[in-house]
C-alpha positions in Angstrom: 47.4 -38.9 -5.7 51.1 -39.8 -7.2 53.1 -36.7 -7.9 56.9 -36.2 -7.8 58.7 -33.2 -7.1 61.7 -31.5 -8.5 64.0 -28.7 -7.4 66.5 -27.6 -10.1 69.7 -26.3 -9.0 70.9 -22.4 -9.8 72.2 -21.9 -13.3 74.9 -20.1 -12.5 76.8 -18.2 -9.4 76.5 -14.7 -8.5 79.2 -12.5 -10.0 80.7 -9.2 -8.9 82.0 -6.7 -12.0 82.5 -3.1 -10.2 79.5 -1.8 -8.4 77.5 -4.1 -9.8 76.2 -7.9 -8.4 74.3 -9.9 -11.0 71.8 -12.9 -8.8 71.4 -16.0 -10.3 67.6 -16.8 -10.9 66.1 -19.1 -8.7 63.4 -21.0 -10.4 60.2 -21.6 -8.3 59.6 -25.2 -7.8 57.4 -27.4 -9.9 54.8 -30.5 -8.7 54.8 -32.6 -12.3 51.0 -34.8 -12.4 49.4 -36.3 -15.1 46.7 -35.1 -16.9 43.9 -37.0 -15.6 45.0 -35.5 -11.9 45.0 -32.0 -13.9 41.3 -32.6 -15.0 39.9 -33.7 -11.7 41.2 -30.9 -9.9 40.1 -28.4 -12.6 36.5 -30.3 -12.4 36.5 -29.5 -8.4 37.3 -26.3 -8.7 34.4 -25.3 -10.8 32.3 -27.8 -8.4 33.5 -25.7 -5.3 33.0 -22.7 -7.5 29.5 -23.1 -7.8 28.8 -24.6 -4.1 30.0 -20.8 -3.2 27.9 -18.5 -5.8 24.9 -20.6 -4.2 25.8 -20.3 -0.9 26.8 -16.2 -1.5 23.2 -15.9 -3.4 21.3 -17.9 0.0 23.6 -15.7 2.1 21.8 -12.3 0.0 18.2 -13.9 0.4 18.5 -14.6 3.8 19.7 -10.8 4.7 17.1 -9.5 3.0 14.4 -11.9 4.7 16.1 -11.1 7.7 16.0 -7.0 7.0 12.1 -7.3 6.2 11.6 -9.4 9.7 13.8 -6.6 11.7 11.9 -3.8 9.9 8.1 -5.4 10.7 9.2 -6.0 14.1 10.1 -2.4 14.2 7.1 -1.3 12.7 4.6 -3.7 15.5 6.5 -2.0 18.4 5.4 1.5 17.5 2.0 0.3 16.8 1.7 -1.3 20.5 4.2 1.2 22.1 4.4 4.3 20.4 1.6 6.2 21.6 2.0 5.1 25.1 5.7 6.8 24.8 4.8 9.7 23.9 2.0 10.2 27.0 4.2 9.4 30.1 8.0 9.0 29.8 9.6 6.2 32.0 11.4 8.0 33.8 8.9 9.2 36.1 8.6 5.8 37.3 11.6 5.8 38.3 12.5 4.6 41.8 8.5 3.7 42.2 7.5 -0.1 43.8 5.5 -2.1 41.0 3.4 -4.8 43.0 1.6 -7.3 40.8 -1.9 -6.8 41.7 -4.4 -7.4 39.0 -6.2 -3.7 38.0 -10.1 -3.7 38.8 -12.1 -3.0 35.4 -13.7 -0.3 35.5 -17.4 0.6 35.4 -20.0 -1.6 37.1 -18.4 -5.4 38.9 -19.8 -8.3 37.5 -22.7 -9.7 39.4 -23.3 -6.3 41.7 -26.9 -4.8 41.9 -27.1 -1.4 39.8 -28.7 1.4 41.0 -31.5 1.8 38.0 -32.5 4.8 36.3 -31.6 8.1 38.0 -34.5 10.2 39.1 -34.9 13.6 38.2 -37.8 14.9 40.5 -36.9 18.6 39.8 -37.7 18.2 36.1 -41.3 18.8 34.6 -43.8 16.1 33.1 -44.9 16.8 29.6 -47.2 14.1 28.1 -46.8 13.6 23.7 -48.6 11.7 22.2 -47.3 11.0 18.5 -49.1 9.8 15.4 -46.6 7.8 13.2 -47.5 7.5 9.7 -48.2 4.3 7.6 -46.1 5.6 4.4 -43.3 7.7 6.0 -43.1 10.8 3.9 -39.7 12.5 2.5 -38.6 15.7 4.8 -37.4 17.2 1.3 -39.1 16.6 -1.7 -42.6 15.2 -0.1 -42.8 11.9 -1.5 -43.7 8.4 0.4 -40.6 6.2 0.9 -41.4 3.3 -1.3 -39.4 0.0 -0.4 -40.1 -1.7 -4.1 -37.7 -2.9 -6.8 -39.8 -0.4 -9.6 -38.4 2.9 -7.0 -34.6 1.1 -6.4 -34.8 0.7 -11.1 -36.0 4.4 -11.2 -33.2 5.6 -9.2 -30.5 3.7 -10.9 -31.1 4.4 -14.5 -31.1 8.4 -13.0 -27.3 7.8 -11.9 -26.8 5.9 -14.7 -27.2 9.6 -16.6 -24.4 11.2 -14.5 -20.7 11.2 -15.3 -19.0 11.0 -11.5 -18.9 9.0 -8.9 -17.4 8.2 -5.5 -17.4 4.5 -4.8 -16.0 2.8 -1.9 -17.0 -0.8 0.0 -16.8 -2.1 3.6 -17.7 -5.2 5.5 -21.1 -5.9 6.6 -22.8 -8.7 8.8 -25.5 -10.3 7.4 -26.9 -12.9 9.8 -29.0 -14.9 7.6 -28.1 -18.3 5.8 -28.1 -18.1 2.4 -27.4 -20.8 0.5 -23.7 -20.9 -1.0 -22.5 -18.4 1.3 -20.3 -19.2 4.1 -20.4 -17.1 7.1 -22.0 -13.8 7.9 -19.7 -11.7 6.6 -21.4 -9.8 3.6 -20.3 -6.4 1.9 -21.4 -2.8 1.7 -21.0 -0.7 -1.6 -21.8 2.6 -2.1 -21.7 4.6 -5.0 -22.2 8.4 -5.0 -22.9 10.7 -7.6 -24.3 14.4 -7.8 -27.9 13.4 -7.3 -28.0 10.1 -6.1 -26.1 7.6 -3.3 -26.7 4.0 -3.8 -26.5 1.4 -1.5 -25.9 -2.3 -1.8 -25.5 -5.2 0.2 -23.6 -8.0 -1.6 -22.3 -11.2 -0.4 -18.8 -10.8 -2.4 -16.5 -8.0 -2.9 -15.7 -9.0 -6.3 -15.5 -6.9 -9.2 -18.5 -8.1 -10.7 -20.5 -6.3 -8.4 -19.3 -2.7 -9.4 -19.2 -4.4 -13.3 -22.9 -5.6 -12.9 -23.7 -1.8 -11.6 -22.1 0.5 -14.5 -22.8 -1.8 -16.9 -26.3 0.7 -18.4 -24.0 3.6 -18.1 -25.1 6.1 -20.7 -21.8 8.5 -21.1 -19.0 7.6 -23.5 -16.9 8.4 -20.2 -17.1 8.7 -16.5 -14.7 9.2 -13.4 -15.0 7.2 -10.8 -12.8 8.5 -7.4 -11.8 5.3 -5.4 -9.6 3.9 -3.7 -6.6 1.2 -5.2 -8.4 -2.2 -4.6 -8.1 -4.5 -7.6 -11.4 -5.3 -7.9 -11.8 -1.6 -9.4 -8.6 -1.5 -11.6 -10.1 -5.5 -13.4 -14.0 -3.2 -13.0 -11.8 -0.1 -15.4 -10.3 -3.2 -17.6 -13.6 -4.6 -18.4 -15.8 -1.2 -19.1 -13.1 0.6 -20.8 -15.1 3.8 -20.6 -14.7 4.1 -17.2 -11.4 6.3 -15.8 -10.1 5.6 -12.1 -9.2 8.3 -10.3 -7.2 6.9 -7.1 -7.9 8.7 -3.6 -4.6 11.1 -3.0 -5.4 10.5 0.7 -4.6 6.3 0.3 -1.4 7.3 -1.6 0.2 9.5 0.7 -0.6 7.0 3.6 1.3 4.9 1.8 4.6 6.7 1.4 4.2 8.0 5.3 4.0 4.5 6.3 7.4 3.6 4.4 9.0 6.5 5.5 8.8 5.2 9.3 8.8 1.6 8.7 12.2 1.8 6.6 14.4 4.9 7.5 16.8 4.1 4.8 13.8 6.2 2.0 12.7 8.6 4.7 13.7 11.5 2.4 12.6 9.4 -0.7 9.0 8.6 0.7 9.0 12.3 2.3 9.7 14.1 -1.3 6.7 12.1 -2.8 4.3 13.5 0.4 5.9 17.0 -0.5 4.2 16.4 -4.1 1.0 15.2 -3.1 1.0 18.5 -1.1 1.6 20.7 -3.7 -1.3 18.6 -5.8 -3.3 19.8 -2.6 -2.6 23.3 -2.5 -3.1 23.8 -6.5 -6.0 22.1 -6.5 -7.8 24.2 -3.6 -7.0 27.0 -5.6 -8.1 25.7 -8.7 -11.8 24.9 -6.3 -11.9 28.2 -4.9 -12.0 29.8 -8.7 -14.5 27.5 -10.3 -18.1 28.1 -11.0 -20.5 25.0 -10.3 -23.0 26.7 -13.1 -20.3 27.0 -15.5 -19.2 24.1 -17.7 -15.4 23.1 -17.8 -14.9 25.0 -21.4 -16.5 28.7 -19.8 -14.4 28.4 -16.5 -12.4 32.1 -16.0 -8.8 32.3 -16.8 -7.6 31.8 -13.5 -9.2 28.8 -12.9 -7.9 27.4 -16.3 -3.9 28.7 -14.9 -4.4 26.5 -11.9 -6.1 23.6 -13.7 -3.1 23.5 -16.3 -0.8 24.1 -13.8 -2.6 20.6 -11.6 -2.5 18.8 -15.1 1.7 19.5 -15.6 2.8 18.4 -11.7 1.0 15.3 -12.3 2.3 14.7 -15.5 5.6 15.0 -13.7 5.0 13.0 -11.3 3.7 10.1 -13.8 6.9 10.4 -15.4 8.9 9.8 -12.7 6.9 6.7 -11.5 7.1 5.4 -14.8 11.0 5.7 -15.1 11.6 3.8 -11.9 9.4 1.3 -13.2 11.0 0.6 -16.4 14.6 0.4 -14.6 13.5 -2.1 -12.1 12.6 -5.8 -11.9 11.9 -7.1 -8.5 12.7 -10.9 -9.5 15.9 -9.7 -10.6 18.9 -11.7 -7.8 20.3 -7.9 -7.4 17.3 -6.1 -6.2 16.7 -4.9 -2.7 14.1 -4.9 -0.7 14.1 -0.7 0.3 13.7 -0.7 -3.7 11.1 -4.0 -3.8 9.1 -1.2 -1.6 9.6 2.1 -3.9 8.5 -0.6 -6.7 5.0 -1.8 -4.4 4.2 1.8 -3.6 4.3 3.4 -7.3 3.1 0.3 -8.9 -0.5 0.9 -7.1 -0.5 4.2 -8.9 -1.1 2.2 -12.2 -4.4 0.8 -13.7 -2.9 -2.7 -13.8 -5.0 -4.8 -12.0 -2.1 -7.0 -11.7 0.2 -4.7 -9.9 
């Protein structure tokens, strides 16, 4: 690159007049270049500009992937070492020789002869002889159990007449090849009502089972108490007479979990468990006032107080989840992961099968 450089002389000299000194004004010096020059240098600036604001924003990504790693590492180590901490301190190995000899399992050696049945020759022989019916008969109401589909229709279309529910699911081995099912591993719902508790082995865990269930239902409304699995929230999307009513035990898991995995929203996490509590408390006093022959309207007075009292803390609370919501946007390049995990957590508490 050509330039030239110039220095100008001083104007003028300095000059005494009394008690004062006047300075001549040095002028800075000046680099002269042509306008082309001027344009490529402003071009690389804004080129070297934008090489940084990447690098900053990769710099911010990698910190917080970095964070999340240190934080799960954290979290494995109390899984495998907390509770052996808290039963024997190290220090009382101290000073102790550690040899590296294998530990014998324990319980009965691999190819050794057992010792059979124990004897008891100071107990008394009683022979019973016991006649086992064909049609085993019900303990309760007296009735044959009858293993047809006409019984299994019967007692469906009686829960479909009820208005609450417990439902819940769980893996299940099912060794049996069926065709278009890979592996063994099945599912097991259950669905509990006052009267009834239904059973079904299904080879998904999709929402179509649960769909396919309280499809006949015959009230304009029912609660089912669950837990936040999506196939339930797209089940309550689908049958829109059908009101969730998410387990407060899952919840509060939830925020104790995040309290020790991230420190930084201990008291954050913490406040929300102090909530649920209170939910807890009102609502066992609420329980211990109400009268299972009454209907909701006939309740006494004190169990409406604490009912009313359950209703406006979890109103609260709803509020409150919903304001963080609306002020937060985990895509946005600004968000953190400690609030990424406030966001997770109260997000479940919605209906949206997406969240």
């Amino acid at each position: 690159m050509n330039a030239s450089y110039q220095k100008l002389l001083p104007l003028y000299t300095p000059e005494s007049d009394n008690n004062t000194i006047n300075f001549a004004v040095q002028p800075s010096p000046q680099i002269l270049i042509s306008e082309r020059e001027y344009s490529e240098l402003k071009w690389e600036v804004g080129f070297w500009r934008s090489l940084y604001n990447r690098a900053i924003l990769r710099e911010k990504k990698l910190k917080k992937t970095i964070k999340e790693q240190e934080d799960q590492i954290r979290d494995l180590k109390h899984r495998v070492f907390g509770k052996k901490s808290e039963k024997k301190s190290a220090g009382q190995d101290k000073g102790k020789l550690t040899y590296d000899k294998p530990k014998r399992p324990r319980g009965q050696q691999p190819g050794s002869k057992g010792h059979g049945r124990t004897k008891r020759p100071d107990l008394p022989e009683q022979e019973e002889e016991a006649d086992f019916l064909q049609d085993p008969i019900c303990q309760l109401c007296g009735k044959p159990y009858i293993a047809d589909g006409y019984k299994e229709e019967e007692i469906i279309n009686h829960q479909m007449t009820e208005d609450r529910f417990h439902n819940d699911e769980s893996s299940w081995k099912v060794f049996e090849n069926v065709e278009g099912k890979i592996g063994n591993r099945w599912w097991l719902w259950v669905s509990r009502s006052d009267s009834v508790v239904y059973f079904q082995i299904a080879p998904g865990r999709g929402a179509n089972v649960p769909v396919e269930h309280f499809k006949n239902i015959q009230h304009k409304k029912i609660i089912i108490i669950c837990d936040r699995y999506s196939a339930y929230k797209s089940m309550a999307k689908q049958l829109s007479f059908i009101i969730l009513a998410f387990c407060w035990s899952h919840v509060r898991r939830d925020f104790l979990d995040a309290a020790r995995k991230y420190p930084e929203i201990e008291h954050w996490a913490l406040s929300w468990v102090g909530k649920i509590g209170e939910l807890y408390h009102i609502n066992n006093l609420r329980c211990k006032e109400f009268d299972k022959e009454l209907p909701i309207q006939w309740q006494s007075m004190s169990f409406k107080d604490h009912h009313h009292k359950l209703v406006e803390k979890m109103d609260k609370m709803e509020k409150k989840r919903d304001a963080f919501i609306k002020t937060h946007n985990p895509d946005d390049l600004d968000s953190t992961l400690l609030s990424n995990v406030k966001y997770k957590i109260l997000t479940s508490l919605t209906c949206d099968p997406c969240g």
